[in-house]
C-alpha positions in Angstrom: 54.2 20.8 85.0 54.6 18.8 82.1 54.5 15.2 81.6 58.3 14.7 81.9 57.8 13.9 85.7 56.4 10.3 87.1 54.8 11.3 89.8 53.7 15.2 89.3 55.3 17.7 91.4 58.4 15.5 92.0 61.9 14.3 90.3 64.1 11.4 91.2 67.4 11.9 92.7 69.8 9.8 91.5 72.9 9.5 94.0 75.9 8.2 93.3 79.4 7.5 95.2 83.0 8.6 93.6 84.8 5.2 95.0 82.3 2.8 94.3 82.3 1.4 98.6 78.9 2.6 98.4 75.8 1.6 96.3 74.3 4.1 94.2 70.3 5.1 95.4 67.6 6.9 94.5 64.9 9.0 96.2 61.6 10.9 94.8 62.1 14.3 95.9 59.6 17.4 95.8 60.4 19.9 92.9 61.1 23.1 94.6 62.1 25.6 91.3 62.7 25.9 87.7 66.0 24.1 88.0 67.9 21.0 89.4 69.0 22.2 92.8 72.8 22.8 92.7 73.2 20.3 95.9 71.6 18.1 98.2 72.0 18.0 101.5 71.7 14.6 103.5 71.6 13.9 107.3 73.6 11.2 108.7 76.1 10.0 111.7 79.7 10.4 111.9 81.5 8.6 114.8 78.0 8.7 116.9 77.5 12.6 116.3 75.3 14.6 113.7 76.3 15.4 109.9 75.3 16.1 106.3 76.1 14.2 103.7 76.5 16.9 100.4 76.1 16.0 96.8 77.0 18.1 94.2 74.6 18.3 90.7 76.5 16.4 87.8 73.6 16.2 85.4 70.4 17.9 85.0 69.9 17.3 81.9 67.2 15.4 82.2 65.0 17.6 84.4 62.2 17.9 85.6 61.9 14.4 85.7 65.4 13.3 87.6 69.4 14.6 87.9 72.2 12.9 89.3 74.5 13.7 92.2 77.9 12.6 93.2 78.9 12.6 97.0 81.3 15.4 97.7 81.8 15.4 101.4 80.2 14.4 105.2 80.3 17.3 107.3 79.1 18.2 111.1 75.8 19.7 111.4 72.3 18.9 110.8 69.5 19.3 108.1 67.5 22.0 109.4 63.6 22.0 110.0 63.8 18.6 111.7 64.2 17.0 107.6 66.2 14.1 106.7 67.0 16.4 103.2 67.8 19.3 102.2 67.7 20.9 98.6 69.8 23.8 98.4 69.6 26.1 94.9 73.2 27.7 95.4 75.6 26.0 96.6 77.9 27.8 100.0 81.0 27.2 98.4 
């Protein structure tokens, strides 16, 4: 790795909402490859049941050190491997 990251190993995930209802966040997540991962995968509740927030990469310019996503969609399911997020390379769609 080279200096570009804070903490070494890791990037920060900038999250952000197309509507503005929500606040924007952050969160320091591991680096898992060579690239920004194409989405992020978030679990949540909808109505009192499981689902995933997605976010879709809109800048990874500035990796290794951070990227930004924007909120695409909450869907049913759950993160797997009992995680609160997921890091996918390729996106399903």
């Amino acid at each position: 790795m080279d200096g570009a990251t804070g903490d070494e190993g890791t990037f920060v995930a900038v999250f952000l909402f197309p509507d503005e209802l929500r606040d924007s966040f952050s969160l320091r997540l591991p680096i898992r490859g060579p690239a920004a991962p194409a989405a992020i995968r978030a679990a949540t509740t909808f109505a009192g049941a499981a689902a995933v927030d997605v976010y879709r990469l809109i800048d990874g310019s500035s990796w290794p050190a951070s990227a930004a996503y924007l909120y695409a969609e909450t869907v049913p399911g759950t993160v797997g491997d009992d995680s609160e997020v997921q890091q996918v390379v390729t996106p399903d769609d």
